[in-house]
Structures are given as C-alpha cells and as structure tokens.
N, C-alpha and C positions, 0 to 999 in steps of 0.2 A: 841347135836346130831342133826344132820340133819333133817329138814321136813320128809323126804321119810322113816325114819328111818333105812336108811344105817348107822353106824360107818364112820367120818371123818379119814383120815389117814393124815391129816395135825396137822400141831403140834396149838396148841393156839397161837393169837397174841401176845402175853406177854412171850411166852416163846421161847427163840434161841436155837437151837441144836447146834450153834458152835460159841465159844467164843474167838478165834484166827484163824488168817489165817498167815501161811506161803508161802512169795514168791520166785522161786527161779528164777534168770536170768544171765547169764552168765556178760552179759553187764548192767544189772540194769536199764535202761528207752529206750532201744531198742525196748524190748519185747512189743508189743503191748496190751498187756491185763494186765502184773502184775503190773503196778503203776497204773492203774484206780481200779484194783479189791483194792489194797492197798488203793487208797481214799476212797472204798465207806467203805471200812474192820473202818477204823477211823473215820468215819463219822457216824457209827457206833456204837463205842466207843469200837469195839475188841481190843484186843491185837495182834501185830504186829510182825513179827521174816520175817528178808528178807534173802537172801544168793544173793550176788554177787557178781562183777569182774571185769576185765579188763579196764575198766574208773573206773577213781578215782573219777571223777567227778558223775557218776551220780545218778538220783534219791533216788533208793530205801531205801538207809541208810538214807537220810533224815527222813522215813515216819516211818522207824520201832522202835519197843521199845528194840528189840535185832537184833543185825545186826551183820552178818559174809560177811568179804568182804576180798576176795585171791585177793591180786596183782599179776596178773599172766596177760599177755598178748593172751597167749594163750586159746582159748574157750575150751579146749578137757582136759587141765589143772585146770580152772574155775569149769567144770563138775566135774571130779573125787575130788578136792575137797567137792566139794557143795555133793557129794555122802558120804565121809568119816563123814562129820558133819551129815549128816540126820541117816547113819545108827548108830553112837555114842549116838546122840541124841532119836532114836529111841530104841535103847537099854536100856538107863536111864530110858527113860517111864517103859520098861519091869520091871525093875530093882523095878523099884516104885510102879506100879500097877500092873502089872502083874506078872506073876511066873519068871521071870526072864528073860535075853536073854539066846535065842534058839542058 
C-alpha cells in the first residue's frame, strides 16, 4: 500500500494482466506500430497470434506463434478476412469460457 495510504490501482511488478497480443495488418510490416508492439510482445516472452496479407513476404508471420495470412492482394479482402478469423475465434473463447456465442 502506498505511503499516503491510498489503494494502488496498479497491478504488482510480477504480475501481467496480458499474456498474448494479437496483431492485425493488412500488409504485415507496413503498419507502423504492429511489428514493434510484436517485438517488444516477445521480448517479453507473450505469446503471439498475427493476421495478415497481401505480401508474402512480410514480417509479422515471422514473429508470431500462430499466424493467419490471406493471400489476397486486395486490402478490403485482407480486412474481411482478418474479421471472419477474429469473430470465429472470438466465438471459440465464448464457447470455452464463456456462456457461449451470442
């Protein structure tokens, strides 16, 4: 507890409130923020899940532990993908933890 005896609303050093990050980018190392959030997520030691696209070539499947990557050159294709995986995926969770999908 704090000096002043306020309650902290931070969590303890030792303990993460999140133990995976999911990134999603149409292009995979375009994006300016999802392959650095993805280094520091491994550096880490979270676990990784990317969704991306249209280069084959780039980054983000490198860096994740599960990777979803549409060959689709089109970005508005990329997208609705990358949406059909998160809502399926997010349903599973329901499925698991929760009361089911809604």
């Amino acid at each position: 507890m704090p000096a002043n005896g306020e309650r902290s609303t931070s969590p303890p050093e030792s303990r993460r409130l999140v133990d995976s990050i999911a990134g999603s980018s149409a292009a995979g190392s375009v994006t300016r923020n999802v392959v650095p959030a993805l280094d520091v997520g491994r550096k880490m030691g979270m676990h990784l899940a990317t969704l991306s696209g249209k280069l084959p070539d780039n980054r983000s499947p490198a860096l994740g532990d599960l990777n979803f990557y549409v060959p689709a050159d089109r970005y508005g294709w990329v997208e609705c993908a990358h949406q059909l995986i998160i809502h399926y995926w997010f349903d599973q969770y329901l499925n698991v933890y929760g009361n089911g999908a809604l």
